[in-house]
NUDREN-289137 format. One record per atom (N, C-alpha, C): x, z, y; chain. Coordinates in steps of 0.001 Angstrom, whole numbers. Atoms other than C-alpha are relative to their C-alpha. Layout:
<rs>
X:Z:Y:A
...
</rs>
This chain:
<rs>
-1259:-736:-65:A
-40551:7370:1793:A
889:-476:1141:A
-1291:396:-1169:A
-38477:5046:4309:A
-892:399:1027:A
482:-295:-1337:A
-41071:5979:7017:A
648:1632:362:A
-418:-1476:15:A
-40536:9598:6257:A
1617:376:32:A
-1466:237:15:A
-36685:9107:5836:A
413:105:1709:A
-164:693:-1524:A
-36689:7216:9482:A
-140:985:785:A
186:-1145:-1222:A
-38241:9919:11211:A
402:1453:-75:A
-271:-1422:657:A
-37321:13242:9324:A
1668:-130:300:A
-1832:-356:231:A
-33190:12356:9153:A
424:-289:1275:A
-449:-15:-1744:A
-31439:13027:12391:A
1423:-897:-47:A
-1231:845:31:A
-29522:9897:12261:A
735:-266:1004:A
-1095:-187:-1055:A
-27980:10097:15418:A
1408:797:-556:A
-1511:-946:962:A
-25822:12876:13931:A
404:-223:-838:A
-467:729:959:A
-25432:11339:11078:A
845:-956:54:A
-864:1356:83:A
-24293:8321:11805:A
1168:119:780:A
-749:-725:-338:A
-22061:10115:14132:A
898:727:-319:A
-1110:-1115:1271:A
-20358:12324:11693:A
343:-1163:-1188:A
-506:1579:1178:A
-20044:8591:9356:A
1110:151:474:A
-752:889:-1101:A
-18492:7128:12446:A
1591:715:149:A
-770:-345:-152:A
-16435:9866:13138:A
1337:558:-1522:A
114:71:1737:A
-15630:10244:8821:A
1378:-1176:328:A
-926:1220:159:A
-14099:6751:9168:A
1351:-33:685:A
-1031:10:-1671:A
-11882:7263:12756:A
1320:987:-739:A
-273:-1400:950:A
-10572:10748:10726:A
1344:-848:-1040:A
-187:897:982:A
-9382:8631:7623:A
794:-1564:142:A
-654:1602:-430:A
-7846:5513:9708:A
1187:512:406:A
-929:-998:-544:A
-5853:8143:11346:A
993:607:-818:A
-363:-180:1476:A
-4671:9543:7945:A
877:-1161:-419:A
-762:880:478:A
-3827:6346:6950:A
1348:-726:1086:A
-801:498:-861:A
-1652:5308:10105:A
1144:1203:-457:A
-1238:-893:300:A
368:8369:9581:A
-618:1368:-968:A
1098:-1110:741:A
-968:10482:6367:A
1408:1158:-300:A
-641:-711:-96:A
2671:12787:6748:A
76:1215:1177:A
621:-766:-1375:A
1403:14090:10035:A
-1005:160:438:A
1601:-185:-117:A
-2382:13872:9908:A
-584:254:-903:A
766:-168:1186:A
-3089:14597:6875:A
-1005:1030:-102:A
1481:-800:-113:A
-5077:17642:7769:A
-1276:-198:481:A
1188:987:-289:A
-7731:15225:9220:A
-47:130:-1086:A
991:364:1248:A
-8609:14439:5786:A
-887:944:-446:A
1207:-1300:12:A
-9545:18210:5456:A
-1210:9:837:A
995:-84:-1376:A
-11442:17864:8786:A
-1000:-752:-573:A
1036:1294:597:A
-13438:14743:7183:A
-443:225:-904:A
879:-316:1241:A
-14434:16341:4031:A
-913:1449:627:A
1348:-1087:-724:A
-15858:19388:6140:A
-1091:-535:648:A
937:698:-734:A
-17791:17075:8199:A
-987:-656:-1034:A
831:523:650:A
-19014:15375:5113:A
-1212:645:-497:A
1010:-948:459:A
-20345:18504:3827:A
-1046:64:1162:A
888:-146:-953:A
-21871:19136:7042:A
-950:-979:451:A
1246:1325:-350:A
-23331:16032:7466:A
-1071:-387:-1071:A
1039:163:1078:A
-25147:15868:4205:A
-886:1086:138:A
1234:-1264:-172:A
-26669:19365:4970:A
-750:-183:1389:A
777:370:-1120:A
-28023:17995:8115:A
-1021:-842:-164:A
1061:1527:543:A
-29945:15343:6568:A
-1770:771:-497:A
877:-785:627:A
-32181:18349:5352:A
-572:500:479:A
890:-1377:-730:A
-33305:20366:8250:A
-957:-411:319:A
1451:-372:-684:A
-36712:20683:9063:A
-675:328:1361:A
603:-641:-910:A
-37763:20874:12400:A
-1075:328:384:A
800:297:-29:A
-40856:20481:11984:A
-656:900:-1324:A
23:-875:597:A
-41184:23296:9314:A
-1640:262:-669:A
1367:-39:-387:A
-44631:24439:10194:A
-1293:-798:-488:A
946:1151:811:A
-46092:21174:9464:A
-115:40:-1235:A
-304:834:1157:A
-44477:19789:6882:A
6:1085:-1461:A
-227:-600:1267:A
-43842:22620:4074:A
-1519:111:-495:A
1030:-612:558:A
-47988:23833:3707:A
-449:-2037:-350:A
584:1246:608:A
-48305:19468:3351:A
45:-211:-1544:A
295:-94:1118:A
-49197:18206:191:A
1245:-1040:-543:A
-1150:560:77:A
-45424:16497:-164:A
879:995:-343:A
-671:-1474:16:A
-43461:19037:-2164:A
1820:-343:913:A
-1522:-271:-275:A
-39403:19963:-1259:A
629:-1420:-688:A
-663:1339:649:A
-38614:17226:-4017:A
-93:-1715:571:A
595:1418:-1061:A
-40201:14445:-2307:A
576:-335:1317:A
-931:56:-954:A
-38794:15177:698:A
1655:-579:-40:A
-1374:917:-729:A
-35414:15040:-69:A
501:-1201:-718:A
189:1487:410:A
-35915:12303:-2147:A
453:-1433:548:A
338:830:-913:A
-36935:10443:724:A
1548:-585:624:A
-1199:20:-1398:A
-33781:11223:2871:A
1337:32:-947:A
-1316:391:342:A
-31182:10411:281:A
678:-1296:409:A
-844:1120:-757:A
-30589:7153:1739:A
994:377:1363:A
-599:-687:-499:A
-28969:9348:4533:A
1454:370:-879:A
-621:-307:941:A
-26755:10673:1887:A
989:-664:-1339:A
-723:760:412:A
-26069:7918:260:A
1199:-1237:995:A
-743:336:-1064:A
-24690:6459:3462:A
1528:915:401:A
-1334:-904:153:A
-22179:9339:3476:A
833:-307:-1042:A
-1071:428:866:A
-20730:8373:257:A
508:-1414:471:A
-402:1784:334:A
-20605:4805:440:A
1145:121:1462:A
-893:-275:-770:A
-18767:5746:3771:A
1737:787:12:A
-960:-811:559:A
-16489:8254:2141:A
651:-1247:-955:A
-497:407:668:A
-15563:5833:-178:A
268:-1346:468:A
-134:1043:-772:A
-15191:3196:1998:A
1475:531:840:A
-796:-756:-901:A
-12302:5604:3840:A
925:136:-848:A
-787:-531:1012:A
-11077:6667:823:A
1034:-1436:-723:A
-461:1252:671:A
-10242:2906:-174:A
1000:-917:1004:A
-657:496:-972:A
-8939:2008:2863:A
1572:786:277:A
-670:-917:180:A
-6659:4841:2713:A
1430:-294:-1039:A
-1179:800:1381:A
-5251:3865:-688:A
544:1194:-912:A
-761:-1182:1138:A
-2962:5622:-3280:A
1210:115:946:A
-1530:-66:-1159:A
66:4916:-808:A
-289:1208:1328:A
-195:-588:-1131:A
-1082:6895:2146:A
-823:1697:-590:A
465:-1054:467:A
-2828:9399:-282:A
696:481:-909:A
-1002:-699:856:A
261:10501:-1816:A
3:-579:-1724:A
625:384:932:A
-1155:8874:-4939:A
-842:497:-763:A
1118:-620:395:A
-3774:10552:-5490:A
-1820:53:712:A
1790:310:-414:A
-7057:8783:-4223:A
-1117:233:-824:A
889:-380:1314:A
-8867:9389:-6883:A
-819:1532:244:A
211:-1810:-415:A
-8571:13505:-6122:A
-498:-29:850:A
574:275:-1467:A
-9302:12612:-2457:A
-1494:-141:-95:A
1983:274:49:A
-12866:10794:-3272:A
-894:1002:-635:A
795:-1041:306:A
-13642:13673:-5594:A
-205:956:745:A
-2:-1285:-873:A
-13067:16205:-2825:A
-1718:-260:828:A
1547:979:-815:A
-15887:13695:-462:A
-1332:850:-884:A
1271:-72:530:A
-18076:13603:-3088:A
-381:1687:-556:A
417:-1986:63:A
-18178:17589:-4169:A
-713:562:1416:A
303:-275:-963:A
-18456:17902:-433:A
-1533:-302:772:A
1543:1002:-545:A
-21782:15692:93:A
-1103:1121:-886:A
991:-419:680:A
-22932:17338:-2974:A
-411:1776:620:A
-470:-1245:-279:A
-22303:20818:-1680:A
-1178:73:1419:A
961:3:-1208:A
-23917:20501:1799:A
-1352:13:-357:A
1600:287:446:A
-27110:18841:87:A
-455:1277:-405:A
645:-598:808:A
-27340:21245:-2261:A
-394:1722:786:A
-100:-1159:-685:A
-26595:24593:276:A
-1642:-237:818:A
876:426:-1503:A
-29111:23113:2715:A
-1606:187:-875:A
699:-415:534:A
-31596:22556:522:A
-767:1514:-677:A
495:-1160:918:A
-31802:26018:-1684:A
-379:1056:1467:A
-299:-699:-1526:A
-31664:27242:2305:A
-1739:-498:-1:A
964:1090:-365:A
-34996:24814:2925:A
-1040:1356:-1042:A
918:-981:616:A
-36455:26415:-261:A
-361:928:-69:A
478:-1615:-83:A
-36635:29896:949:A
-314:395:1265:A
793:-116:-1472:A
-37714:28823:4212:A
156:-125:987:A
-685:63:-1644:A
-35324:28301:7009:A
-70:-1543:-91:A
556:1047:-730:A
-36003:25567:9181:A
1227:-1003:-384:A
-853:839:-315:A
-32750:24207:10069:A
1657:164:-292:A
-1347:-164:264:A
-29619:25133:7493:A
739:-612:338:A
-1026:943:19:A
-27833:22167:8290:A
922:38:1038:A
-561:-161:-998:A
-27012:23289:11755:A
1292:1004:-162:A
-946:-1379:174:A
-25366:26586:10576:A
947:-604:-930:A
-1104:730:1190:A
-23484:25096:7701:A
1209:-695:421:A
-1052:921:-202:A
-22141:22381:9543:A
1193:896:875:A
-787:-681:-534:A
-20882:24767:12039:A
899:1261:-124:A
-1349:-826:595:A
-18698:26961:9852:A
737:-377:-829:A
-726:866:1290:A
-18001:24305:7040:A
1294:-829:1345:A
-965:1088:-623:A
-16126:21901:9672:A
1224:744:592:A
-1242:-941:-644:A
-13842:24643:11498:A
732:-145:-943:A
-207:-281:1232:A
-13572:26208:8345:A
1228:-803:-999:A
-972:913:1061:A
-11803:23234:6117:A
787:-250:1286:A
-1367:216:-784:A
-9985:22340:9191:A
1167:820:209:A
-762:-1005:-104:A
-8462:25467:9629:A
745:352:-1471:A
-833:-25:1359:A
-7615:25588:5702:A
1045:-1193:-437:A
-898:1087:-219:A
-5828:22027:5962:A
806:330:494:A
-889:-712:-685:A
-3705:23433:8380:A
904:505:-475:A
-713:-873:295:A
-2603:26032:7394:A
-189:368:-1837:A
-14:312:1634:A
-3042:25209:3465:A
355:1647:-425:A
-929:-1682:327:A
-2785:29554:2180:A
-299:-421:-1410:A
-108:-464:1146:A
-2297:30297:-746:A
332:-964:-998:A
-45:948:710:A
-1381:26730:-1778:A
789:232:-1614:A
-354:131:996:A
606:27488:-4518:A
-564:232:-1510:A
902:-888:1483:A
-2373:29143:-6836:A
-1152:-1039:549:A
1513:618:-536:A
-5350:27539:-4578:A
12:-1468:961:A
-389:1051:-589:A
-4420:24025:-3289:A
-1678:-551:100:A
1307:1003:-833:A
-7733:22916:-1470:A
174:-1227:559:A
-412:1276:-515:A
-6322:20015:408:A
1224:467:-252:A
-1525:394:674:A
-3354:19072:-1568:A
1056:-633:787:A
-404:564:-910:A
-822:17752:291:A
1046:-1085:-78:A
-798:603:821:A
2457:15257:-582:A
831:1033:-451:A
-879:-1213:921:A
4575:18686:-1505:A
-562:564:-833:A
616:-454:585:A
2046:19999:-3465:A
331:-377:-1746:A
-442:338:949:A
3169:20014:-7272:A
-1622:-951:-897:A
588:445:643:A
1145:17703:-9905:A
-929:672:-540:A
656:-1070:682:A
-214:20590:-11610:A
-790:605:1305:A
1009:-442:-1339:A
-1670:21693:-7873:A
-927:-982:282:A
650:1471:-234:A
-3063:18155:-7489:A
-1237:284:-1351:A
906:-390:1381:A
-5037:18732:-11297:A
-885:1209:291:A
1055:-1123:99:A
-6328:22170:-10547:A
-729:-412:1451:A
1010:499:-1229:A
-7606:21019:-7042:A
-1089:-1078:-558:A
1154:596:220:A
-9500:18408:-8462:A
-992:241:-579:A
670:-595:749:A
-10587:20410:-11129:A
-1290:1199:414:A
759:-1000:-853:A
-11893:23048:-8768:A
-1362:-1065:932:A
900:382:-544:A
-13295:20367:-6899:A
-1208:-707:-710:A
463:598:1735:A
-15016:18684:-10232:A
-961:1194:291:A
557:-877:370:A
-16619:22263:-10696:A
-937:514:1230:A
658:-267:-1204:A
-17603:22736:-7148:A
-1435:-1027:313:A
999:961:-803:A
-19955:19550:-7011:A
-848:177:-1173:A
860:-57:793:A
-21254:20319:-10351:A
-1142:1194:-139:A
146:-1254:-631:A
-22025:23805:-9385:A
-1591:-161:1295:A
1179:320:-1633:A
-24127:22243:-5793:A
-781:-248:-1025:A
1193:904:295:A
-26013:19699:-8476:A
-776:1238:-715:A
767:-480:1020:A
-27170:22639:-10943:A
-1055:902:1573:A
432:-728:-1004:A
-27960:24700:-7495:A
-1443:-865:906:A
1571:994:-797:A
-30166:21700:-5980:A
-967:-231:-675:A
955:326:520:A
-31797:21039:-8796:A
-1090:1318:-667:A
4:-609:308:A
-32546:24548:-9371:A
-1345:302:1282:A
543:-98:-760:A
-34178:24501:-5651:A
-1078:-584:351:A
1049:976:14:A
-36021:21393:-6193:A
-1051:232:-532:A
752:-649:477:A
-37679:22978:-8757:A
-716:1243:201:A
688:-1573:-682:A
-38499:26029:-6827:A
-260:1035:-1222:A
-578:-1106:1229:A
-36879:28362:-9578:A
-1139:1633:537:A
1134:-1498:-309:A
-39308:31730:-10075:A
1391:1228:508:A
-766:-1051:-964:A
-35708:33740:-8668:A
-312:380:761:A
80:282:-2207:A
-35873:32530:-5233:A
-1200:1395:11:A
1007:-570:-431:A
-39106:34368:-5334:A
-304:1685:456:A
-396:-1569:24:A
-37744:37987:-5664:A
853:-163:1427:A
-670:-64:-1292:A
-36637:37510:-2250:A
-1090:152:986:A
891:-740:-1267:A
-39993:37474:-673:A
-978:836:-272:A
1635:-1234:271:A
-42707:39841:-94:A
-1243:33:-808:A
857:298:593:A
-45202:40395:-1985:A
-1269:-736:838:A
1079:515:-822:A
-47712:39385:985:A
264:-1680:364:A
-914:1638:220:A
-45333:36027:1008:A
-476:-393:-904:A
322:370:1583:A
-45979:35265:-2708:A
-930:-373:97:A
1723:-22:516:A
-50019:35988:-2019:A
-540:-1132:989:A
646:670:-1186:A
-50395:33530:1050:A
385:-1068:-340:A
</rs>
C-alpha cells in the first residue's frame, strides 16, 4: 500500500495545498476581523485537496488490475490523513479567540470538507473518470472563496459564519456542516462498494465488457 500510496498521490499538490492550508489560517489568526474569508478559502482547498489524492492518471492500467477501487483508496488515505492532521493543526493554532469562539464549528467545517472532496472524487473514479480531483478542486476553491466574501444569504444559510453572525447561525452552520460530511461518508462508501445504481448509467455494452 505505501508503495502504491508514494507513487499514485500527487504529493506535490498536496503538500502544496497543506502548506498553503497552514499560511491561509496564520493569516486568519494575525487578523481574523479582516481575513477571515481566508478561512473559507482554506476549507475549499481542503476539499480540493482531498479529491486530488484520488485521480487516476493512469486509468487504463490500473482499473482492469486485480486491486479493486477500495484498495486503492485505502492505500492513499495517508494523503488524507495529512490534510486533517493539518487542518487541525491550523485550527488549534487559530484558537477560540481568533475564531470568534467557535473552533470547534471551524474544525467541523475542515473535516466535512476532506470528507466531501474524498467522497465526490471517488463516486467520480467509480463511474470512470480519470481525473475528478482536477475539476472539483477548480470550482470548489473559487467557489467557497467567493461565498466567504460575500457571505449571501447569511441570515438563513451561514456557510462561513463570521463574528456578527448570531449563535443560532453558528449551530445551524455546523449542523449543516455535521450533515454534509455524513452525507460524503454514506456517498463513499456507497462507491467503494460499487452500488448496482451507478450501473444504470452505463451501456449495456459497458456492463457486458
Amino acid at each position: 500500500m505505501l508503495r502504491h500510496a508514494a507513487r499514485a498521490v500527487p504529493w506535490g499538490r498536496v503538500t502544496l495545498a497543506a502548506g498553503l492550508v497552514v499560511v491561509l489560517m496564520e493569516l486568519v489568526r494575525w487578523n481574523p476581523w479582516v481575513l477571515w474569508p481566508l478561512e473559507g478559502t482554506a476549507v475549499g482547498l481542503l476539499a480540493g485537496a482531498a479529491a486530488w489524492c484520488f485521480d487516476e492518471t493512469a486509468m487504463a492500467v490500473v482499473d482492469p488490475a486485480p486491486r479493486g477501487l477500495a484498495w486503492r483508496t485505502a492505500a492513499r488515505s495517508p494523503a488524507v490523513a495529512l490534510l486533517v492532521l493539518v487542518w487541525a493543526f491550523g485550527v488549534a493554532r487559530v484558537g477560540d479567540g481568533a475564531a470568534f469562539g467557535h473552533a470547534g464549528a471551524v474544525l467541523v467545517q475542515g473535516l466535512a470538507a476532506v470528507a466531501t472532496g474524498a467522497a465526490v472524487a471517488c463516486w467520480r473514479r467509480a463511474r470512470g473518470e480519470a481525473s475528478p480531483g482536477l475539476l472539483f478542486a477548480a470550482a470548489v476553491v473559487p467557489a467557497a472563496t467567493a461565498w466567504a466574501l460575500v457571505r449571501p444569504l447569511e441570515d438563513h444559510v451561514a456557510v462561513f459564519p463570521y463574528a456578527t453572525t448570531t449563535p443560532r447561525g453558528w449551530h445551524l452552520s455546523t449542523a449543516g456542516w455535521a450533515a454534509a460530511g455524513a452525507l460524503a461518508a454514506l456517498l463513499l462508501v456507497a462507491a467503494l462498494a460499487d452500488a448496482p445504481w451507478w450501473h444504470l448509467h452505463r451501456s449495456p455494452r459497458a456492463s457486458r465488457s
